[in-house]
Each structure stands twice: as structure tokens, then as C-alpha cells.
PyMOL commands that place a pseudoatom at each C-alpha (Angstrom):
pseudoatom trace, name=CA, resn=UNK, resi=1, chain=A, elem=C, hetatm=0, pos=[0.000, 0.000, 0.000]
pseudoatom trace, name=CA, resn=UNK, resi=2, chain=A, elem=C, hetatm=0, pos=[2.718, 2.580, 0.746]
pseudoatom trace, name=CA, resn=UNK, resi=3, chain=A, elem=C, hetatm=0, pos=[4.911, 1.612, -2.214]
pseudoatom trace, name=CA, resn=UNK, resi=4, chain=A, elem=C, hetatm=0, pos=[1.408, 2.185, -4.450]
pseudoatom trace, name=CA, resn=UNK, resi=5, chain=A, elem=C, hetatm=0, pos=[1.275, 5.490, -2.230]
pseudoatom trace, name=CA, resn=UNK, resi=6, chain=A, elem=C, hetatm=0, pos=[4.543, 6.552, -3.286]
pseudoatom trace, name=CA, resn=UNK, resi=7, chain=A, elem=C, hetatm=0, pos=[3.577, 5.946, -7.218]
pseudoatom trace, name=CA, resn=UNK, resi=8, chain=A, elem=C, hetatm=0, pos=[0.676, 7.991, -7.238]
pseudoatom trace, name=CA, resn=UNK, resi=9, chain=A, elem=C, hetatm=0, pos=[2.264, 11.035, -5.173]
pseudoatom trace, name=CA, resn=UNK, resi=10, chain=A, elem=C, hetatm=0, pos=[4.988, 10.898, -7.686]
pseudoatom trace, name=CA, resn=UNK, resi=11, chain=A, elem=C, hetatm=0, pos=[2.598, 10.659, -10.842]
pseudoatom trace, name=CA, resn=UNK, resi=12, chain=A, elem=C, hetatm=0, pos=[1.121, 13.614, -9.157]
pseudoatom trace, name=CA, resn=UNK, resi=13, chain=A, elem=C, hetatm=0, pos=[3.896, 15.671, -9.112]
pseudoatom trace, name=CA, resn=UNK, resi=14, chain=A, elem=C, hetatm=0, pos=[5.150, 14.825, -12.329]
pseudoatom trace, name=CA, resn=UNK, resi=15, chain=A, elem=C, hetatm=0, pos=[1.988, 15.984, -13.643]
pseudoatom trace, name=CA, resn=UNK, resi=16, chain=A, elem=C, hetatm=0, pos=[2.111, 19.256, -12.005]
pseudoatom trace, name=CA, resn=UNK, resi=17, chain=A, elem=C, hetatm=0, pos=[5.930, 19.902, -12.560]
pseudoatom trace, name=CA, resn=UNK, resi=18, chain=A, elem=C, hetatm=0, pos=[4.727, 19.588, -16.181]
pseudoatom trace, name=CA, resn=UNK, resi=19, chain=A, elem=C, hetatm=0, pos=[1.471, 21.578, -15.989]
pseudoatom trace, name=CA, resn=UNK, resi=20, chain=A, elem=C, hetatm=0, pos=[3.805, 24.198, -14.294]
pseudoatom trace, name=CA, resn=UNK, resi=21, chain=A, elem=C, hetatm=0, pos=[5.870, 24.513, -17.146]
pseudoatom trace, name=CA, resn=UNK, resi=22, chain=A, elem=C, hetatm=0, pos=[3.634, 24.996, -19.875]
pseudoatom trace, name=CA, resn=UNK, resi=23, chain=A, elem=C, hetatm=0, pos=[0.820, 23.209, -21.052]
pseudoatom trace, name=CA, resn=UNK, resi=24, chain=A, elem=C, hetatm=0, pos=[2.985, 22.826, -24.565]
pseudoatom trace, name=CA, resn=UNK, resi=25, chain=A, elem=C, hetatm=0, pos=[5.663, 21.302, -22.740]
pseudoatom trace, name=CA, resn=UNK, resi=26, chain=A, elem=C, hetatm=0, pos=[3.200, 19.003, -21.490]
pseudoatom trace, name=CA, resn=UNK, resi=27, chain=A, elem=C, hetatm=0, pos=[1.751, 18.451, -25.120]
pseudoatom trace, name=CA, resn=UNK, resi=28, chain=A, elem=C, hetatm=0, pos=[5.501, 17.087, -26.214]
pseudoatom trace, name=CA, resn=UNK, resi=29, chain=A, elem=C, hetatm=0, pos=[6.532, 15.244, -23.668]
pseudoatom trace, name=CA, resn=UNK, resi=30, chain=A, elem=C, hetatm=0, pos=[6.412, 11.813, -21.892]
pseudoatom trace, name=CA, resn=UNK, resi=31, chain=A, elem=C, hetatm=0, pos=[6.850, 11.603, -18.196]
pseudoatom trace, name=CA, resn=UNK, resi=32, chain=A, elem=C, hetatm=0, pos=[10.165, 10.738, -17.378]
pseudoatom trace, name=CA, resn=UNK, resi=33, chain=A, elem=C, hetatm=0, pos=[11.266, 11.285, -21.271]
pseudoatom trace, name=CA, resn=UNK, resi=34, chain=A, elem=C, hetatm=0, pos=[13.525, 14.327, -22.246]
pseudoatom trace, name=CA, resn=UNK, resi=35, chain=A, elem=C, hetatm=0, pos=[12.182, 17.103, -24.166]
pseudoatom trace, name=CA, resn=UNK, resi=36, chain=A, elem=C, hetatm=0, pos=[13.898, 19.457, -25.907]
pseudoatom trace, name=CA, resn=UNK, resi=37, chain=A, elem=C, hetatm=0, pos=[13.371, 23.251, -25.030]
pseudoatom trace, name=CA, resn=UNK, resi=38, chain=A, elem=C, hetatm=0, pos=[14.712, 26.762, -26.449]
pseudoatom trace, name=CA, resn=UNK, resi=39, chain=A, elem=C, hetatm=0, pos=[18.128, 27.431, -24.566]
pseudoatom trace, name=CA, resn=UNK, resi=40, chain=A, elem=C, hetatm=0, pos=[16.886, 31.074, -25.035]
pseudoatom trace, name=CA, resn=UNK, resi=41, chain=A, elem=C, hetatm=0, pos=[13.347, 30.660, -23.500]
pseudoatom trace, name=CA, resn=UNK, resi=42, chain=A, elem=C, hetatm=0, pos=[13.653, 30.641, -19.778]
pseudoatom trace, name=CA, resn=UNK, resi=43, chain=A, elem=C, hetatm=0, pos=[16.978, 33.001, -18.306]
pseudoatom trace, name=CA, resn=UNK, resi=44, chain=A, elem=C, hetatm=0, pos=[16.881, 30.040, -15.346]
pseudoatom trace, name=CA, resn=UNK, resi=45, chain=A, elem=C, hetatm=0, pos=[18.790, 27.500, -18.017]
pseudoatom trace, name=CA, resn=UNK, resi=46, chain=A, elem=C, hetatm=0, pos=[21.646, 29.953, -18.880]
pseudoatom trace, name=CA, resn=UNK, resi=47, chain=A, elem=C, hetatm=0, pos=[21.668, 30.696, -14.785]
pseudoatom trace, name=CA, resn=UNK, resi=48, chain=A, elem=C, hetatm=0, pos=[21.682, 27.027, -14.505]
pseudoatom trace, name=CA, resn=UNK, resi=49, chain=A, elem=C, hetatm=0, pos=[24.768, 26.891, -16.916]
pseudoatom trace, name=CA, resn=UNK, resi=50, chain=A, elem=C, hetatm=0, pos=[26.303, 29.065, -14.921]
pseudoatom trace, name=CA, resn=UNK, resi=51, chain=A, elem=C, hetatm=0, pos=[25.784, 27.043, -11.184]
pseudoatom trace, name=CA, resn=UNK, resi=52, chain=A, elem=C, hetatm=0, pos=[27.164, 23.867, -12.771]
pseudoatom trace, name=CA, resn=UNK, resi=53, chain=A, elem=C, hetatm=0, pos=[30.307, 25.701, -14.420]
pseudoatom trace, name=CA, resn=UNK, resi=54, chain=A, elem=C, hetatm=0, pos=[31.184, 27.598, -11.124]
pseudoatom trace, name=CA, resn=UNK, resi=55, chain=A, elem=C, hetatm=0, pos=[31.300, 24.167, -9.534]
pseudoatom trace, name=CA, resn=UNK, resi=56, chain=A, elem=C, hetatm=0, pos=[33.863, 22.983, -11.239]
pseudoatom trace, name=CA, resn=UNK, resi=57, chain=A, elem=C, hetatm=0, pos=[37.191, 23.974, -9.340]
pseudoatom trace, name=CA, resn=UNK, resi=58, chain=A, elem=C, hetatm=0, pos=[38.973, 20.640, -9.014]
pseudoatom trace, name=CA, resn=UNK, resi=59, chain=A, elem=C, hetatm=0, pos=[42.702, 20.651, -10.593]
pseudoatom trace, name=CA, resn=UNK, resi=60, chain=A, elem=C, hetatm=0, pos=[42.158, 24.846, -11.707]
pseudoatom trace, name=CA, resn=UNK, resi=61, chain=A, elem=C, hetatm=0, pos=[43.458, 28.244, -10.552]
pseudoatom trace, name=CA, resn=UNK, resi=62, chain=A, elem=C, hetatm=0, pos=[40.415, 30.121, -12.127]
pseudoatom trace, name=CA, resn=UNK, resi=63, chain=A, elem=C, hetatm=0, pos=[36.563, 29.572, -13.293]
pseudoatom trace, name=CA, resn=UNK, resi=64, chain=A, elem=C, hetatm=0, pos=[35.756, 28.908, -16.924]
pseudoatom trace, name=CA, resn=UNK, resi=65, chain=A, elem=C, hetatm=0, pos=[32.629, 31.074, -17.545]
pseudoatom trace, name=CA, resn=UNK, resi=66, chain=A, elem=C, hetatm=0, pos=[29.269, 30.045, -19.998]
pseudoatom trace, name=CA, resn=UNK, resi=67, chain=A, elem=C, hetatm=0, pos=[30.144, 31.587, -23.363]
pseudoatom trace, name=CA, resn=UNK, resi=68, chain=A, elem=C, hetatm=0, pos=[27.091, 30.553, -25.414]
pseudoatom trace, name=CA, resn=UNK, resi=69, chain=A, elem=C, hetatm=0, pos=[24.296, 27.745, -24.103]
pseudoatom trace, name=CA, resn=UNK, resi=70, chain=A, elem=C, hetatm=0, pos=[23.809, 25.842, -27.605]
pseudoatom trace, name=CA, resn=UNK, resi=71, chain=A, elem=C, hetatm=0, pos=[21.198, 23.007, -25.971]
pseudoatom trace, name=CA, resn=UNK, resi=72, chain=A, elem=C, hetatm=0, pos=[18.565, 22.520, -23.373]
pseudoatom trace, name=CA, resn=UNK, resi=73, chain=A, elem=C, hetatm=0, pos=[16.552, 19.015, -22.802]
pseudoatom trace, name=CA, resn=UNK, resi=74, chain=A, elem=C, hetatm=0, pos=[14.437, 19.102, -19.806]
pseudoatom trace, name=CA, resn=UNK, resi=75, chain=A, elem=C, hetatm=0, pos=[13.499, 16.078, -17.792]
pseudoatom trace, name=CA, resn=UNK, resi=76, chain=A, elem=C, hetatm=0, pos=[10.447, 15.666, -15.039]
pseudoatom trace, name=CA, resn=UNK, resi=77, chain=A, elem=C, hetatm=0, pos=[11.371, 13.279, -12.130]
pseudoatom trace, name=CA, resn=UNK, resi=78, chain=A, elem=C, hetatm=0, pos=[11.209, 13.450, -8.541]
pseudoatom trace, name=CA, resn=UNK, resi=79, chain=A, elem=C, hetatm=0, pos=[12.172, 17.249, -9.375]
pseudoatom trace, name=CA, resn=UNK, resi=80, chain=A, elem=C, hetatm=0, pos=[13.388, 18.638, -12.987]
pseudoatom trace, name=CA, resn=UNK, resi=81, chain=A, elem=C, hetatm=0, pos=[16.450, 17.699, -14.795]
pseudoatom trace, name=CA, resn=UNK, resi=82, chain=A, elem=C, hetatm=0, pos=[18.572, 19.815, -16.737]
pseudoatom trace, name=CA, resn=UNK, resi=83, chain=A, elem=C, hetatm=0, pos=[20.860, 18.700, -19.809]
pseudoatom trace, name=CA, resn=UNK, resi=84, chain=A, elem=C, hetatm=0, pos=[22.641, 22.151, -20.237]
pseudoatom trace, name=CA, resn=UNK, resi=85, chain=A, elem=C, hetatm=0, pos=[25.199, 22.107, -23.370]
pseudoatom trace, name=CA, resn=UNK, resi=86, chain=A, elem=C, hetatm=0, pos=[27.280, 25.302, -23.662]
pseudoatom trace, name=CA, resn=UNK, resi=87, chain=A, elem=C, hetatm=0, pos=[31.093, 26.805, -24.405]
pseudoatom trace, name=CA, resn=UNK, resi=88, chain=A, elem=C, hetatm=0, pos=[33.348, 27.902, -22.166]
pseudoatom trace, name=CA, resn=UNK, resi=89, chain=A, elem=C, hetatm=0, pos=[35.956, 30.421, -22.034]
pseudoatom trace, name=CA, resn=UNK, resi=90, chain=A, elem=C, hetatm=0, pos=[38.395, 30.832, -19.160]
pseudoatom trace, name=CA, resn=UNK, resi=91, chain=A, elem=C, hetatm=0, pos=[38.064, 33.532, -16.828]
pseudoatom trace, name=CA, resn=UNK, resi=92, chain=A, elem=C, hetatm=0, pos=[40.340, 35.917, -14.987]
pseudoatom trace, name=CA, resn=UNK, resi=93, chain=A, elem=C, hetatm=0, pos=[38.537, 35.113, -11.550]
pseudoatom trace, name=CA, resn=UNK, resi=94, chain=A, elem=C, hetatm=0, pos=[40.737, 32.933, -9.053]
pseudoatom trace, name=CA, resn=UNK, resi=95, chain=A, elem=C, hetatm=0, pos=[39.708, 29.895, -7.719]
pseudoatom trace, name=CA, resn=UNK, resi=96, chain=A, elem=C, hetatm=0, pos=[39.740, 30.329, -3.618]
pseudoatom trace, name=CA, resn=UNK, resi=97, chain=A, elem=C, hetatm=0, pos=[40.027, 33.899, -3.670]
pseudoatom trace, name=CA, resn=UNK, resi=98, chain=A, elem=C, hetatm=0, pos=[36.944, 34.689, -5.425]
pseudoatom trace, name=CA, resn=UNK, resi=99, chain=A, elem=C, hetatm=0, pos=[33.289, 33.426, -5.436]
pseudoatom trace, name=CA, resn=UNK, resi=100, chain=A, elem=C, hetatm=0, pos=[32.424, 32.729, -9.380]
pseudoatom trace, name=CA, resn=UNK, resi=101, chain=A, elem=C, hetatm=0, pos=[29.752, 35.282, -10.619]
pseudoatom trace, name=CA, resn=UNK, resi=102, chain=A, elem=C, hetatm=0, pos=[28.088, 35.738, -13.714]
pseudoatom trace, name=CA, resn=UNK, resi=103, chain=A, elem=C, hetatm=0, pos=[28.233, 38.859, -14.052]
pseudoatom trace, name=CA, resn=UNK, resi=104, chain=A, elem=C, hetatm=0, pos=[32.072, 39.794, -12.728]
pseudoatom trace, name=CA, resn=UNK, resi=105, chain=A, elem=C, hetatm=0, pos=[33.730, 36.233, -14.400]
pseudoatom trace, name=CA, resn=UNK, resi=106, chain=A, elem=C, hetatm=0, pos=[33.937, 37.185, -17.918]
pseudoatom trace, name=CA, resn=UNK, resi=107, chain=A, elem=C, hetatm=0, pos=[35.710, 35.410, -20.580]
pseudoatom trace, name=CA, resn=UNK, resi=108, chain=A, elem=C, hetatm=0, pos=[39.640, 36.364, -20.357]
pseudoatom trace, name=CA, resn=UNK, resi=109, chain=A, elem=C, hetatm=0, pos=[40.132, 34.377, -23.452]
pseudoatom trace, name=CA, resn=UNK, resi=110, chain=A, elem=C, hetatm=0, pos=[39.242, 31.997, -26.635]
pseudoatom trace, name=CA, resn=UNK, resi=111, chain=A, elem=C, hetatm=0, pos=[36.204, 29.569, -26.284]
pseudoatom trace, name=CA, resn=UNK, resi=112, chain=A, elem=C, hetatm=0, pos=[38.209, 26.363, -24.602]
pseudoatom trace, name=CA, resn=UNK, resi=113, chain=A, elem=C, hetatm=0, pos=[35.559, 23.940, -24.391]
pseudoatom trace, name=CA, resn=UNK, resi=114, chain=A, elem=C, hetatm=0, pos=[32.030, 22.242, -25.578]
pseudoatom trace, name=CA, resn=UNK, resi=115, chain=A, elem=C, hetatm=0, pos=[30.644, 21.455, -21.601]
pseudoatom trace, name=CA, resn=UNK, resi=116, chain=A, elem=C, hetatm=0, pos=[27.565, 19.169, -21.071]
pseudoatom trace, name=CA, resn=UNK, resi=117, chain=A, elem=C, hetatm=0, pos=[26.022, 19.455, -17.321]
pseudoatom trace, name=CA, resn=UNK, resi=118, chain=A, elem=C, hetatm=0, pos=[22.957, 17.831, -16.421]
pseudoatom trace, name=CA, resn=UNK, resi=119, chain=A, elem=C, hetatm=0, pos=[21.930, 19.834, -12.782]
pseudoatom trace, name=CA, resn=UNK, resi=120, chain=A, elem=C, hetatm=0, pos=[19.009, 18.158, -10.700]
pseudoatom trace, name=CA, resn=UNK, resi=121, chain=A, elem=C, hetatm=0, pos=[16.637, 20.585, -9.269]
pseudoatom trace, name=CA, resn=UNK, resi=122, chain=A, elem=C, hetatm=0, pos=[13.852, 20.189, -6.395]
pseudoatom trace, name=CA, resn=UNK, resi=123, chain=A, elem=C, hetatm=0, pos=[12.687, 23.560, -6.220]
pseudoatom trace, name=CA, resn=UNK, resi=124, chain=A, elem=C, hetatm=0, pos=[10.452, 22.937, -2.558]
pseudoatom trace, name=CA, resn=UNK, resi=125, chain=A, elem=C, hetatm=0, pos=[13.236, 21.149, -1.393]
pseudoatom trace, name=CA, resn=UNK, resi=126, chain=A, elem=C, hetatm=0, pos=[15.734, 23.770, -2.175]
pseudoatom trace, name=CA, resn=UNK, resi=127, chain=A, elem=C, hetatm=0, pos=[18.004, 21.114, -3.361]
pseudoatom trace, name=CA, resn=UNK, resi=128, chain=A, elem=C, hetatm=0, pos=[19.669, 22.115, -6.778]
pseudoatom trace, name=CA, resn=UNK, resi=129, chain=A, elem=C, hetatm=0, pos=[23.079, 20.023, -7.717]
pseudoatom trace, name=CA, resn=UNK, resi=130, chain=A, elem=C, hetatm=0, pos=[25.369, 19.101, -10.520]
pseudoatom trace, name=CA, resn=UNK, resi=131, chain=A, elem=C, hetatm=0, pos=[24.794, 15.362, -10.870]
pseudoatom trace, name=CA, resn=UNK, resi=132, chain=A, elem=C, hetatm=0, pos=[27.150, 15.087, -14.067]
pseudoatom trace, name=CA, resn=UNK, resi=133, chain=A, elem=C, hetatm=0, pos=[30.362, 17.526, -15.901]
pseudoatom trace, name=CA, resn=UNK, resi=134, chain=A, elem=C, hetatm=0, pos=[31.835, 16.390, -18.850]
pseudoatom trace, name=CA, resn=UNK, resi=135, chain=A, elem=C, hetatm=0, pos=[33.462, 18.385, -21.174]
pseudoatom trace, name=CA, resn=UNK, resi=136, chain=A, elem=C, hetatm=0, pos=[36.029, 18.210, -24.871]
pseudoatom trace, name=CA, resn=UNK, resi=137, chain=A, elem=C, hetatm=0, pos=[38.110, 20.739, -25.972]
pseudoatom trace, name=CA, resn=UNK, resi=138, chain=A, elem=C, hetatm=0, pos=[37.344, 23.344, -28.341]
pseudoatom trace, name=CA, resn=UNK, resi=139, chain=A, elem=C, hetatm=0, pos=[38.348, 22.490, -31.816]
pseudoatom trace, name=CA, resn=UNK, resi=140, chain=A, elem=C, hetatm=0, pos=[39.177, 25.682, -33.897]
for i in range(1, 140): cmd.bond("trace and resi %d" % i, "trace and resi %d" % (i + 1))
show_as sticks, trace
zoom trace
């Protein structure tokens, strides 16, 4: 009985989460299935973009920034996921003696890499994380 519980609450939300984000997102798209959205519709995927890159630190001296977000595929689950594709460019901001910001980290030089993120978000649980970071260097 509780496992059926648990179904239904999550059918529920899923069918909210989707009915929150537009009924033509809800047209397109299969619960649990990735849809494809405008990386230009909503500002929260290029601030999204910018969450995962600041969180990458490990093995630099300063923060790569978000140069252009080329792809956005949203995903409902227990929460939304985000597959964010962008460039980077590397920053003048240093690692540890700095918070990373938007606004203040601007690109310092050529685009250096093609990142994907995917960044798991539970907005009434306040829980918003970078669940995967991969990235290849820029060809030019």
C-alpha cells in the first residue's frame, strides 16, 4: 500500500511539474522522457549553466565562464532535470580567492571547451546540484 502510495504522489507531481511549465511542454513530452526546449526561453537555463560551471574547481586556478548555451533538454522526475550544453571560455577570476559570478567572471580568453552538465533541481526542497560535468576541448 505505501509503495502504491509513493507511485501515485509521484505521478502527481510529475503531472504538475509539467502543468507548471507549460501546457505545450506538457503536449511534447512523456513523463520521465527528455524534451527538448529553447536554450533562449527561460533566463533560469543559462543561470543554470552558470551554477554547474562555477562548480567545477577541481585541478584549476580560475573559473571557466558560460560563453554561449547551444542546448537545453528538460526532464520531469522526482524534481526537474537539466541537460545544459554550452562553451566555455576561461576567466580571470581565481579559484579560492573569489566566489564565481556571472556577471564579474567574464571570458579572459578563446572559447576552450564544448561542456555538457545535467543539474538536478527540487525547487520545494531547495536542493539544486550538478549530478554530471563532462566536457572536450574546443576544436578551432
Amino acid at each position: 500500500m505505501t509503495a502504491m502510495k509513493q507511485a501515485c504522489l509521484l505521478m502527481l507531481v510529475g503531472f504538475w511539474m509539467g502543468a507548471l511549465l507549460g501546457s505545450d511542454y506538457t503536449d511534447a513530452t512523456m513523463v520521465g522522457g527528455w524534451t527538448e526546449q529553447n536554450p533562449q526561453g527561460s533566463p533560469k537555463y543559462l543561470k543554470l549553466a552558470h551554477y554547474a560551471v562555477s562548480t567545477q574547481t577541481e585541478g584549476r586556478t580560475v573559473y571557466d565562464t558560460v560563453v554561449n548555451l547551444t542546448n537545453v533538454a528538460t526532464q520531469v522526475v522526482a524534481g526537474v532535470n537539466y541537460n545544459l550544453t554550452f562553451t566555455t571560455a576561461p576567466t580571470n577570476c581565481r579559484i579560492g580567492q573569489e566566489q564565481y559570478s556571472a556577471t564579474q567572471c567574464l571570458p579572459a580568453g578563446p572559447v576552450n571547451g564544448e561542456c555538457s552538465a545535467i543539474v538536478y533541481v527540487v525547487p520545494w526542497m531547495n536542493i539544486t546540484q550538478v549530478t554530471s560535468y563532462t566536457c572536450s576541448n574546443a576544436t578551432n
